[in-house]
C-alpha positions as CSV (number, residue, x, y, z in Angstrom):
1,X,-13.6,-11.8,-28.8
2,X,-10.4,-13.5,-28.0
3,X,-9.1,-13.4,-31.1
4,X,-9.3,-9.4,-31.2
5,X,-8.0,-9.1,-27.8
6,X,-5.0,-11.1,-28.5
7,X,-4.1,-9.1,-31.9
8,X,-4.8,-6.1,-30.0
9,X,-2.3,-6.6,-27.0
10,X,0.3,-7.9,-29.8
11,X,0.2,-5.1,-31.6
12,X,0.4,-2.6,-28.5
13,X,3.5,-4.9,-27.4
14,X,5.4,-4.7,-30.5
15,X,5.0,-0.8,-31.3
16,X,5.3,-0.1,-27.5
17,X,7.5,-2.2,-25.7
18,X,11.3,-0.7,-26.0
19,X,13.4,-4.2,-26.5
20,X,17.7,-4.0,-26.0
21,X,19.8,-6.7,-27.0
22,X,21.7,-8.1,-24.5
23,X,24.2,-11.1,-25.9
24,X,24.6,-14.2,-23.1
25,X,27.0,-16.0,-25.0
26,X,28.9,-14.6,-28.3
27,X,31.2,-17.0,-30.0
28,X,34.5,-15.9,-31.7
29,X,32.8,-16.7,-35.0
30,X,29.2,-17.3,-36.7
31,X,28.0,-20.4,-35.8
32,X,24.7,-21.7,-38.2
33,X,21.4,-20.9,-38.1
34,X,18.6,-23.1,-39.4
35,X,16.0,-21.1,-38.0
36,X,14.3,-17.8,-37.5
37,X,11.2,-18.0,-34.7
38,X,9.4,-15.0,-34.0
39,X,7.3,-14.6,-30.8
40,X,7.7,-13.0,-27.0
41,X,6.2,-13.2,-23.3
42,X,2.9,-11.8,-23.3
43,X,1.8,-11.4,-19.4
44,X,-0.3,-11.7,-17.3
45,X,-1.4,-10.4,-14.1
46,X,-4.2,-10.8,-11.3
47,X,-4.6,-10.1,-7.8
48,X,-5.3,-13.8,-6.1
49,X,-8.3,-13.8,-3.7
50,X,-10.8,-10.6,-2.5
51,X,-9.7,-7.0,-4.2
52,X,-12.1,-5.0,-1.8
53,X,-10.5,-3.5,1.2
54,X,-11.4,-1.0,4.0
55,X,-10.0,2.1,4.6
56,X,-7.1,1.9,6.7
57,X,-6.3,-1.2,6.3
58,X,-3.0,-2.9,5.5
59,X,-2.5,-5.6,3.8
60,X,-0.4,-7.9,1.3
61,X,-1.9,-8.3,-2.0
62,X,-0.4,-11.6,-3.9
63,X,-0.1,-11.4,-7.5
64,X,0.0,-14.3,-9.9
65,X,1.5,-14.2,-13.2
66,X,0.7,-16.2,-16.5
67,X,2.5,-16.0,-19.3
68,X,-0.1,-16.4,-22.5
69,X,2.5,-15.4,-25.2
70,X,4.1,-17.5,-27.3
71,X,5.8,-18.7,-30.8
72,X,4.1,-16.6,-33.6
73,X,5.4,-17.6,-37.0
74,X,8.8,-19.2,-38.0
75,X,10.8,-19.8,-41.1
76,X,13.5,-21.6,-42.4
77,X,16.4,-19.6,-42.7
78,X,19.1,-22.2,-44.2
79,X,18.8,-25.2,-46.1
80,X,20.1,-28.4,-44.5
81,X,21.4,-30.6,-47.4
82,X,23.3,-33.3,-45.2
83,X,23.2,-35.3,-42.3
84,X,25.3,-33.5,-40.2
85,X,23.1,-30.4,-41.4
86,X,20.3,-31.8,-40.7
87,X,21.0,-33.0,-37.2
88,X,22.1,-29.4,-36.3
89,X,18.6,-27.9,-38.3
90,X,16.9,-30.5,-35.8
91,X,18.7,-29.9,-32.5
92,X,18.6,-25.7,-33.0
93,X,14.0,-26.1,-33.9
94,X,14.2,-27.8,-30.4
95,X,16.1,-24.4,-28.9
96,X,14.0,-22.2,-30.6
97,X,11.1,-23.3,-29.3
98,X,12.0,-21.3,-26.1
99,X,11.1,-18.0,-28.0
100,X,8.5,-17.1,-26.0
101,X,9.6,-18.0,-22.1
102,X,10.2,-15.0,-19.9
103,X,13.4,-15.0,-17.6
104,X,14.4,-12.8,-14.4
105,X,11.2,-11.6,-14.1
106,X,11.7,-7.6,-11.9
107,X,7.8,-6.9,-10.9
108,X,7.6,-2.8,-9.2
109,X,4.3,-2.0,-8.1
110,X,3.4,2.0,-7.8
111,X,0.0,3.5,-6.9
112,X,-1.5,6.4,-9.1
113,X,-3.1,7.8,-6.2
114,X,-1.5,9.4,-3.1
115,X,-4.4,7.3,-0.7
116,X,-2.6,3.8,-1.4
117,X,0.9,3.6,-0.4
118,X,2.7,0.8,-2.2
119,X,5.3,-0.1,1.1
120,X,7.1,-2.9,-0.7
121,X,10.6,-2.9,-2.9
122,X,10.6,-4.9,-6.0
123,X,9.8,-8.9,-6.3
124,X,11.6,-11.4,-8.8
125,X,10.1,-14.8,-10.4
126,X,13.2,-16.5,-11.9
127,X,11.7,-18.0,-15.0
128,X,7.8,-17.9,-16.7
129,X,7.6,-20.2,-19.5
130,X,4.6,-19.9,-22.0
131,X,1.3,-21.3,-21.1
132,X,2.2,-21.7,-17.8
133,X,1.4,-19.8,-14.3
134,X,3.5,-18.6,-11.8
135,X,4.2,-21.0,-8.8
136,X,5.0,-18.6,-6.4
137,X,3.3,-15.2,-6.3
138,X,4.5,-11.6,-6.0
139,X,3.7,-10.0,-2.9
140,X,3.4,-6.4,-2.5
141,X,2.2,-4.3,0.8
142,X,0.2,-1.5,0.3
143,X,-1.3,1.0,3.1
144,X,-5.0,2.7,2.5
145,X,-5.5,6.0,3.7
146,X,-7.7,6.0,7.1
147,X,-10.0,8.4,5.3
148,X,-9.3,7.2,1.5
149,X,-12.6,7.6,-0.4
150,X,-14.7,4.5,-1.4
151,X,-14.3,3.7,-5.0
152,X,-11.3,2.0,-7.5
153,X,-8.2,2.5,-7.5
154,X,-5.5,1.6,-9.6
155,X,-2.3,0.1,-8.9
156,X,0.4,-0.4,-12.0
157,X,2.7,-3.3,-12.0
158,X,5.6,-2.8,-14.3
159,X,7.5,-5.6,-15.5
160,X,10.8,-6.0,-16.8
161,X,12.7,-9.3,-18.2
162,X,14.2,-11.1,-21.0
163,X,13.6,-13.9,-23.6
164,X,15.2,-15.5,-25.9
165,X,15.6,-14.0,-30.1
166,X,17.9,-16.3,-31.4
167,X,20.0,-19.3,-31.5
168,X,22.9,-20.5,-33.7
169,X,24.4,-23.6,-33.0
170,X,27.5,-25.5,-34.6
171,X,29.1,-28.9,-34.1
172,X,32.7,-30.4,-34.8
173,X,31.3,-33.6,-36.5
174,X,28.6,-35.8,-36.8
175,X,28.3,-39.4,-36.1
176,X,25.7,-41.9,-37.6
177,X,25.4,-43.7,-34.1
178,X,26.3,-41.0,-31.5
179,X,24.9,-37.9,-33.5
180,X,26.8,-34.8,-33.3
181,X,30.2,-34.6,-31.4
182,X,31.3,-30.9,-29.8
183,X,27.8,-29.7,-30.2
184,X,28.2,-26.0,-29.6
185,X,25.1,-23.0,-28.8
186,X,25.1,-19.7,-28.6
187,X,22.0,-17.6,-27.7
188,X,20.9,-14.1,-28.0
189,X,18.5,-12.5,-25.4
190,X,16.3,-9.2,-26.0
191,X,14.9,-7.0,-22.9
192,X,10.9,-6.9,-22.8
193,X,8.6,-4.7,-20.9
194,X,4.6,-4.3,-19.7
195,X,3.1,-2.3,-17.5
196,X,-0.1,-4.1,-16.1
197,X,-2.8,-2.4,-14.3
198,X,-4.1,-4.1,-11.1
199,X,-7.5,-2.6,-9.3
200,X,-8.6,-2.7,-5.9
201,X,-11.5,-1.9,-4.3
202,X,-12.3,1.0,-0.8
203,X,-15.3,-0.3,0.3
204,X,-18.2,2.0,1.5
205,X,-18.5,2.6,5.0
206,X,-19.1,4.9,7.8
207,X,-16.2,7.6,8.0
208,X,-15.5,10.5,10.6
209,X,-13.4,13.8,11.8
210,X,-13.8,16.3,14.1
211,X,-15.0,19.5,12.5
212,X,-14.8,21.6,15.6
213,X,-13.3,21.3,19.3
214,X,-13.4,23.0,22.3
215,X,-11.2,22.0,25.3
216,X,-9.6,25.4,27.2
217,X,-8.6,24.1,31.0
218,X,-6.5,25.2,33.4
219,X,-3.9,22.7,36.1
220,X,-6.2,21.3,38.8
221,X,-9.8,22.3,37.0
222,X,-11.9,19.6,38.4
223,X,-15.0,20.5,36.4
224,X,-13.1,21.0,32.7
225,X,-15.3,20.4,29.7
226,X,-14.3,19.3,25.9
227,X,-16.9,20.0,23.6
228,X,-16.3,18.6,19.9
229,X,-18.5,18.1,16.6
230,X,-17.6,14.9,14.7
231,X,-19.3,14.6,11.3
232,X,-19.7,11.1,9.2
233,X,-17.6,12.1,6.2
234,X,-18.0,8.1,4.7
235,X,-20.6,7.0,2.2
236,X,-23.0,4.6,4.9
237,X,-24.5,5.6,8.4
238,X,-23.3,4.7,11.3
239,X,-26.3,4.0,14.4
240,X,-25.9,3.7,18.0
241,X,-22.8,5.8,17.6
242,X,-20.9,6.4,20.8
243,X,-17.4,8.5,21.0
244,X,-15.3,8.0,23.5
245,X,-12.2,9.1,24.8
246,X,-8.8,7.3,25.7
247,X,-7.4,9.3,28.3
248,X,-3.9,9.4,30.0
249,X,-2.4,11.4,32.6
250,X,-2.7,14.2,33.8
251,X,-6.6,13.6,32.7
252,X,-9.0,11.7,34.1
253,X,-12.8,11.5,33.8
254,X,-16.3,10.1,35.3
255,X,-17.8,10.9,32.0
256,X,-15.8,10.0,29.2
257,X,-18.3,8.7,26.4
258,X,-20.8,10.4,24.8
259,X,-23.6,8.8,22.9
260,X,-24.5,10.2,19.4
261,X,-26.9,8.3,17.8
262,X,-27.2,7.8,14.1
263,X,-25.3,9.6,12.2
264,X,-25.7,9.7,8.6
265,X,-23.2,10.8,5.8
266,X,-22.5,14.2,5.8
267,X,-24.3,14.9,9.3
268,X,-22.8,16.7,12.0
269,X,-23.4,16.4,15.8
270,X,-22.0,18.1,18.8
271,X,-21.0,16.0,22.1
272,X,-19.0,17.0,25.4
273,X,-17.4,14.9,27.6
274,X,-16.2,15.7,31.3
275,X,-12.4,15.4,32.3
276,X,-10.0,16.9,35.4
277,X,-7.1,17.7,35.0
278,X,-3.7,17.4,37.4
279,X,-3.0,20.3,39.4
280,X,0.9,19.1,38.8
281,X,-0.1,19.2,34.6
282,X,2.4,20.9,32.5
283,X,0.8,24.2,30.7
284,X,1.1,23.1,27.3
285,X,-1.0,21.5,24.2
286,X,-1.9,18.1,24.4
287,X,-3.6,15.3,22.3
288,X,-6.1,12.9,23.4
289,X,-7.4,9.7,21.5
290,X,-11.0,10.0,20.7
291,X,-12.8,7.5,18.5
292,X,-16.6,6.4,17.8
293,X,-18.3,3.0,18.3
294,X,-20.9,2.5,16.1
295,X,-23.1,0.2,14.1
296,X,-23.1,-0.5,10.3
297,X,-25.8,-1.3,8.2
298,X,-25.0,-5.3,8.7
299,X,-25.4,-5.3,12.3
300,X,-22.0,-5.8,12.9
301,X,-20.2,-3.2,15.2
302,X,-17.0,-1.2,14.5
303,X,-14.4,0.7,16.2
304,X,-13.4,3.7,14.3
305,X,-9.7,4.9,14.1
306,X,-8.2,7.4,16.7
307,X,-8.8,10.8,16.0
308,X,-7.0,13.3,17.9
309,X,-8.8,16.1,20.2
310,X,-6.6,19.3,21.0
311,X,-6.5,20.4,24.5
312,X,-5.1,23.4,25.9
313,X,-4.1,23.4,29.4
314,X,-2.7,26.5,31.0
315,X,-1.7,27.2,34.5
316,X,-2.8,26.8,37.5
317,X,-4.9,30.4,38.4
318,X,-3.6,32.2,41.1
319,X,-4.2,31.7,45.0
320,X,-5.7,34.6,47.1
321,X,-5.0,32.9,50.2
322,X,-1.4,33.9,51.0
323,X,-1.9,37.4,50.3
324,X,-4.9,37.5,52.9
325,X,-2.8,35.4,55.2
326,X,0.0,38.2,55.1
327,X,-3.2,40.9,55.0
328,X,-4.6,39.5,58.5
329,X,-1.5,38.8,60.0
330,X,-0.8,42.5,59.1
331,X,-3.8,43.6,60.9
332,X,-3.3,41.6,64.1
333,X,0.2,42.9,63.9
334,X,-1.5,46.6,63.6
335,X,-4.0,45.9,66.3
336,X,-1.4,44.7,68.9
337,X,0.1,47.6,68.5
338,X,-2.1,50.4,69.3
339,X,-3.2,48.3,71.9
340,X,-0.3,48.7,74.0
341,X,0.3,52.3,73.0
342,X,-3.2,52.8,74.6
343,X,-2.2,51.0,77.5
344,X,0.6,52.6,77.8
């Protein structure tokens, strides 16, 4: 099985994978080459620790990187018929050995969903040789929707770096004692490519929105009422569910929780909490924090994230009591009035 899986990514890596050439070093003139190794970084890539997450959350995920590819063949390209020769066919096998070592590492994560928000820029791992892992990880931040389905989701970590194709190497002379004097290297570097897929998991849990909400008031309504249906759109129940309300000024309440119950996915129920409201309150629309305590199937209890009720508050409705002020004093004025004429 391992031996299919290797000559399967091998083969999707060399008909896939666009490679550039990109020179570090080019001498004024051809120096020898002994050698022709084939091979190239095959990597790696796994998510160290727990992959399940809940909606909502954010969090870093830390990558680690192995590089498992390697030398695949390699042939003698030039014979090596004296001593000198031979040293420089020795010293240029030892280079070449390097074929299959990955250098300036670029890792981009993106997410193939809009619920996962991939928050961080790109990470670099200076060099991977084969076999080995990486010491440090890449670390990415993602952000889960608050109401991102429960399920898999897919996360694609694309990779770019170089390795070495090919080294020539050439010397000014060659000593029996002290071996080769103005040993000289050049090295050629292709540009490799993969695109890895990482998975995490949405765990299943209780979920919930408001369906429906209604909250008319008025400036200086003592008795207003905000009546709302919340409905479990998650994949478990919730039980001993309470919603309550987070309330700023100019609202205030003796009665804001409401206890709902269990509510199972898909279920709706209606609740209605109690609030005043300022007589000094600004007509307008405002927002207020509502979210449900509950309990999940484990025992343990959870807070929900804030929805958002509407409320509309309109003016203050208008006094009677000046205008029968003004009425009566009208009257009395009246009164007095044909009271002296009669007495007069």
């Amino acid at each position: 099985m391992r031996i299919a899986t290797f000559c399967f990514v091998v083969t999707i890596i060399i008909t896939t994978l666009p490679f550039t050439t990109a020179q570090t070093y080019i001498p004024s003139e051809i120096l020898d080459d002994y050698w022709a190794f084939y091979g190239y970084p095959i990597i790696e890539a796994g998510i160290i620790g727990a992959n399940q997450f809940e909606k909502g959350d954010n969090v870093t995920l830390r990558v680690s990187l192995v590089n498992a590819g390697g030398r695949i063949n390699f042939e003698s390209t030039k014979v090596a018929d004296t001593p000198m020769k031979k040293a420089l066919s020795t010293a240029e096998a030892r280079l070449e050995w390097d074929v299959g070592n990955a250098t300036g590492i670029t890792g981009t994560l993106r997410s193939t969903s809009d619920l996962v928000e991939v928050k961080s820029g790109d990470q670099v791992i200076d060099s991977l040789a084969m076999t080995r892992k990486s010491e440090d990880p890449m670390e990415f931040v993602i952000k889960i929707d608050d109401h991102a389905p429960a399920g898999e989701y897919v996360l694609q970590l694309n990779l770019n770096y170089q390795y070495q194709n090919n080294v020539q190497v050439d010397a000014e002379g060659w000593d029996p004692d002290l071996g080769l004097k103005g040993f000289r290297v050049a090295k050629s570097f292709v540009s490799g490519n993969q695109t890895l897929p990482l998975t995490i998991v949405v765990k299943q849990m209780a979920d919930f929105e408001i369906v429906s909400s209604n909250a008319d008031m008025r400036a200086g309504q003592k008795d207003g009422t905000i009546e709302v249906v919340y409905k479990n759109i998650g994949e478990k129940t919730a039980n001993n569910s309470i919603a309550r309300l987070s309330l700023f000024k100019p609202f205030t309440s003796t009665r804001d929780q409401a206890y709902i119950g269990t509510l199972n996915p898909g279920e709706e129920k209606n609740v209605t909490f109690k609030v005043a409201v300022d007589a000094e309150a600004t007509p307008k629309t405002y927002g207020i924090n509502s979210e449900i305590k509950y309990t999940d199937i484990d025992g343990d209890t959870i807070i929900s994230e804030s929805i958002k009720i509407p409320i509309s508050v309109n003016a203050a409705g208008a006094s009677y009591m000046i205008p029968v002020l003004i009425l009566l004093i009208l009257l009395m004025a009246a009164g007095s009035y044909i009271h002296k004429r009669k007495k007069a």
